[in-house]
N, C-alpha and C positions, 0 to 999 in steps of 0.2 A: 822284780818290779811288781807293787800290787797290782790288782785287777784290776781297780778306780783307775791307778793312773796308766793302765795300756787302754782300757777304755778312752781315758781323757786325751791320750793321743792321737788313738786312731780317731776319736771327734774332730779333733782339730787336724790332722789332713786329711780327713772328708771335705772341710770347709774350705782345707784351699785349693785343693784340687777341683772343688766343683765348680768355681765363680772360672777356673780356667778353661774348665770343660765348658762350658758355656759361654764362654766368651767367644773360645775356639767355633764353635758350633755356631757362633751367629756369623762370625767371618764367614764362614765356608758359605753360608745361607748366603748371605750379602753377595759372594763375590760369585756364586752361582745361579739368583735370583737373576741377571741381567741377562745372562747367557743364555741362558734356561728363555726366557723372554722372547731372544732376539731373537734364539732360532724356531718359534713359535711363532712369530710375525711373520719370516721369511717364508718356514712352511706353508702358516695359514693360507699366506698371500697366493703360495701356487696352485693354493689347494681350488680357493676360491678362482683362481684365474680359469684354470682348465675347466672347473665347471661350467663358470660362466660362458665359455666358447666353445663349450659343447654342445650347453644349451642352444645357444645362436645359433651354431652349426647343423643343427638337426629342426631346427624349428622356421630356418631361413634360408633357403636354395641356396642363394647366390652369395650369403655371408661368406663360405671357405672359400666362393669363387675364386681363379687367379688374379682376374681383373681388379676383384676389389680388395684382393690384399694385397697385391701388386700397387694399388693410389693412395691404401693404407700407407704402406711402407714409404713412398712418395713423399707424400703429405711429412712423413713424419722426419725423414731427409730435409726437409725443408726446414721445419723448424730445428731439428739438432744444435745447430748453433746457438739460440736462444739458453736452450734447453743445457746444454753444457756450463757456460756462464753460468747460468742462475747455479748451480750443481758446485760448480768450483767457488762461487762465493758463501754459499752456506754451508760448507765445508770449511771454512775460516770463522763461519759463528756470525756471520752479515748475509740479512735478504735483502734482496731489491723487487719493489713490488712494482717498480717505475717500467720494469718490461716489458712489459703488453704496448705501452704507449708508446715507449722509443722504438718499438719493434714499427708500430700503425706511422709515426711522422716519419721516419726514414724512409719506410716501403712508399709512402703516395707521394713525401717530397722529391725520392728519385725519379718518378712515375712522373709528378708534373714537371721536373726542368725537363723530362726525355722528351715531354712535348712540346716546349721550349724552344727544341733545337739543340739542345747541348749534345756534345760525346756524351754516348754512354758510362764510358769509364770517371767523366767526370759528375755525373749521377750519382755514380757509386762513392767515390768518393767522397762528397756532402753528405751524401745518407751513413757514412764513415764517420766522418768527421762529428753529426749530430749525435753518435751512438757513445761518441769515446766521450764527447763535451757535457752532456748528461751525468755518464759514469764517473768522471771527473769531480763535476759539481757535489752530485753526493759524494763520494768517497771525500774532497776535500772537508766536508764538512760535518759527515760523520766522525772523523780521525781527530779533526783540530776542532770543531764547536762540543763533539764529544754528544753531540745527537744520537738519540736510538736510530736504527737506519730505519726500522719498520715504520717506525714515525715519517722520519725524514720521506721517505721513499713513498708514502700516500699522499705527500703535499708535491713532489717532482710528478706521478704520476696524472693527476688532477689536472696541473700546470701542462704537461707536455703532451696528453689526450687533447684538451683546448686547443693548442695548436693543430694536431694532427687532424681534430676534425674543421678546422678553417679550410687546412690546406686541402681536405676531399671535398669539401663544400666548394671550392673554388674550380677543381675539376667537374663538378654538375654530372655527374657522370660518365664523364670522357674517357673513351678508351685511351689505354695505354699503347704508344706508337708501336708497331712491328717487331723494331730489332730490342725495343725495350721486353715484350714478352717473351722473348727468343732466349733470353740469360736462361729462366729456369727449366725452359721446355727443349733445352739441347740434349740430344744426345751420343751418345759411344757404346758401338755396338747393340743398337736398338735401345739400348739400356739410358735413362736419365743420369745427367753426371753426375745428378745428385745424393743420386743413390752411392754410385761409383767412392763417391768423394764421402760421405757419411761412412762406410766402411774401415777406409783407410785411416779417415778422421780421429775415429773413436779409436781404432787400435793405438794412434800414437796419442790419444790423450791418453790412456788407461795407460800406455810405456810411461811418458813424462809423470804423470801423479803417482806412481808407483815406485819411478827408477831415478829420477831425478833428484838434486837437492832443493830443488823450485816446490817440487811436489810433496815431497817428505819437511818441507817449509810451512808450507797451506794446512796439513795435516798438524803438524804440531802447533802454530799459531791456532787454531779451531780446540784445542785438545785445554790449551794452558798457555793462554795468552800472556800471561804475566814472568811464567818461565820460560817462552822463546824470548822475549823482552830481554832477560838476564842474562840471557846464552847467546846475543849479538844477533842475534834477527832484528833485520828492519821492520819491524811489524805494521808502522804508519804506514810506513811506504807498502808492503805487500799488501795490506787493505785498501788505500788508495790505487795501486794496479787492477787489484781484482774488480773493484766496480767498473773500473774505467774499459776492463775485459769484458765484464757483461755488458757493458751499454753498446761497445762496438760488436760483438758477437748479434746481437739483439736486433741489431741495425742491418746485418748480415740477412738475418733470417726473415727481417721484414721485407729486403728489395726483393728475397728469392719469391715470396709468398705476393707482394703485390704482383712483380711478375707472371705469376703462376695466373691471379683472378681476373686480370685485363682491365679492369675497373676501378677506380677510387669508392673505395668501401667504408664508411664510418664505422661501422663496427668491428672494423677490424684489429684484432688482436686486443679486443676487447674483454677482459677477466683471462686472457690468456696466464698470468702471473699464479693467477690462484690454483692452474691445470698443473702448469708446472711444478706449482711447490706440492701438489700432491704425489706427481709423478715422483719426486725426489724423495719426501718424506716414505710413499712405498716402498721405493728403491735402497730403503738404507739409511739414507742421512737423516743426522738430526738435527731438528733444529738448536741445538745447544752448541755446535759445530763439531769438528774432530771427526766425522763420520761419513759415509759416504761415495759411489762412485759413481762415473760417468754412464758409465755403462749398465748398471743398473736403473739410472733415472730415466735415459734410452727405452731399455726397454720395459720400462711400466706406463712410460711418455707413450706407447705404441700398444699398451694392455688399454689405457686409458681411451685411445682411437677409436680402438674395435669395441670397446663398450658404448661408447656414443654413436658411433657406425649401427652397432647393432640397436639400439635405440629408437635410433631415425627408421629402419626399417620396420620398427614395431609401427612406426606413425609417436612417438614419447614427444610432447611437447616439449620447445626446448625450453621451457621457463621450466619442467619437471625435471630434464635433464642437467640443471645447473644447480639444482636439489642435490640430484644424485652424487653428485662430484661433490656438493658440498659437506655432504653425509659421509661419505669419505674420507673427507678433508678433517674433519671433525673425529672419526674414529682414531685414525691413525696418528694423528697430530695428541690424541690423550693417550694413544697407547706411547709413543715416544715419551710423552712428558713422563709416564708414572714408571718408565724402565730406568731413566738416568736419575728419577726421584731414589728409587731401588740401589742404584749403583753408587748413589751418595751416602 
């Protein structure tokens, strides 16, 4: 063979070995870009947590007190409920930003029939019943009008905050009766059940999302809504359950927490929604769904406490403090967008 033509050969599989070398080389980049990411987010997040509660720790007596992370953890038993719902719907790829509100008219409308006169149980029950009828509402009409929810779900929350603040304006301040404050401040073995019961809670949500085919459902619906569709998943219907999950979970957390303050409070569980989806979005999920776990929204739901906790003890006004969460909210929600940007 002349030289020109072993030249001209090895020219030409240079040229096509390179475009595959290259190609290869952006795969590998692409599909390690996200990863690479994620567990940069995870770390950062610890990194920054521990500091932050060092700082506190060392700058504030009573912050590692037992007392006050003992009310921390409390407080945050309380809302669990909420906080799980919202978690297992954005993990299907649907927010509801209507929870702060169903969470406020549940809690003071159980509160006012308790003063009523009614059974407690049938308290709970209405404040049940408003959380599922809500979650209802949007999911119907998410699924079949084919509504964005985040849309939909600032026009339910609008609507169903107006209520909740007639119904405390209507209590004028009225304590909540006796055995009505007694639900959340019971306890077993010195211990609030609440705590008791968030424990146990969390372990069987993390079994069921994990082990179940309920759970490996929600996950692949969130992931490629289009191919659970194909593969015989109800997808309307498990999107229509899951809101109707959060609205009664949400309802849950609001009679524990009316319960807890004695008083019909307008501002209650007010921007709660936005605490929440940040909790979530730290904790993992995305908002593009597929992502996500209970347990982790848990516990950034309760990193998020202690940062406001410690806040309050600076004297941090809270109009600063709704900054803060919202700076936040804003970091993490672009770090999310630009890794599943990455992963595409």
């Amino acid at each position: 063979m002349a030289e020109s033509d072993i030249k001209s050969t090895g020219a030409n599989a240079a040229n096509a070995i390179t475009p595959e070398i290259k190609s290869t080389g952006a795969n590998a980049a692409n599909a390690i870009t996200p990863a690479i990411g994620s567990r940069l987010r995870s770390y950062g997040i610890i990194v920054v947590a521990v500091t932050v509660l060092a700082f506190l720790g060392l700058t504030r007596s009573h912050f590692m007190s037992l007392p006050n992370i003992y009310s921390l953890f409390y407080g945050v038993s309380l809302d669990f409920y909420c906080v799980a719902g919202f978690t297992i719907l954005i993990i299907m790829g649907e927010i509801d930003l209507s929870v702060g509100s169903v969470y406020a008219l549940a809690g003071t409308t159980a509160g006012y029939l308790a003063t009523q006169g009614l059974p407690i149980w049938l308290c709970t029950a209405a404040a049940l019943g408003i959380g599922i009828f809500v979650g209802l509402f949007n999911g119907l009409l998410v699924v079949h009008l084919r509504i964005n929810s985040i849309i939909l779900t600032i026009g339910t929350l609008l609507l169903v905050r107006g209520l909740a603040d007639v119904v405390a304006a209507k209590m004028a301040g009225e304590r909540y009766i006796e055995a009505f404050r007694d639900i959340a401040r019971a306890r077993v073995f010195s211990v609030n059940w609440t705590i008791i019961a968030l424990l146990v809670l969390l372990t069987m949500a993390e079994f069921a999302m994990v082990r179940s085919a309920v759970g490996r459902a929600i996950y692949y619906i969130g992931n490629n809504r289009r191919s659970a569709l194909i593969h015989g998943i109800s997808v309307g219907w498990y999107r229509v359950a899951g809101f109707a999950l959060s609205g009664a979970l949400a309802s849950i957390s609001g009679v524990l927490v009316a319960s807890r303050i004695t008083i019909a409070d307008v501002n209650m569980g007010r921007q709660l929604e936005f605490t929440i989806l940040t909790a979530a979005v730290l904790g993992g999920a995305s908002l593009f769904g597929g992502r996500g776990q209970v347990v982790n929204s848990i516990v950034s739901y309760f990193f998020l406490a202690m940062i406001l906790n410690g806040l309050i003890m600076f004297g941090v006004e809270p109009h600063l403090q709704q900054v803060i969460v919202g700076a936040v909210l804003i970091v993490i929600v672009g770090l999310d967008t630009h890794l599943n940007r990455e992963a595409r």
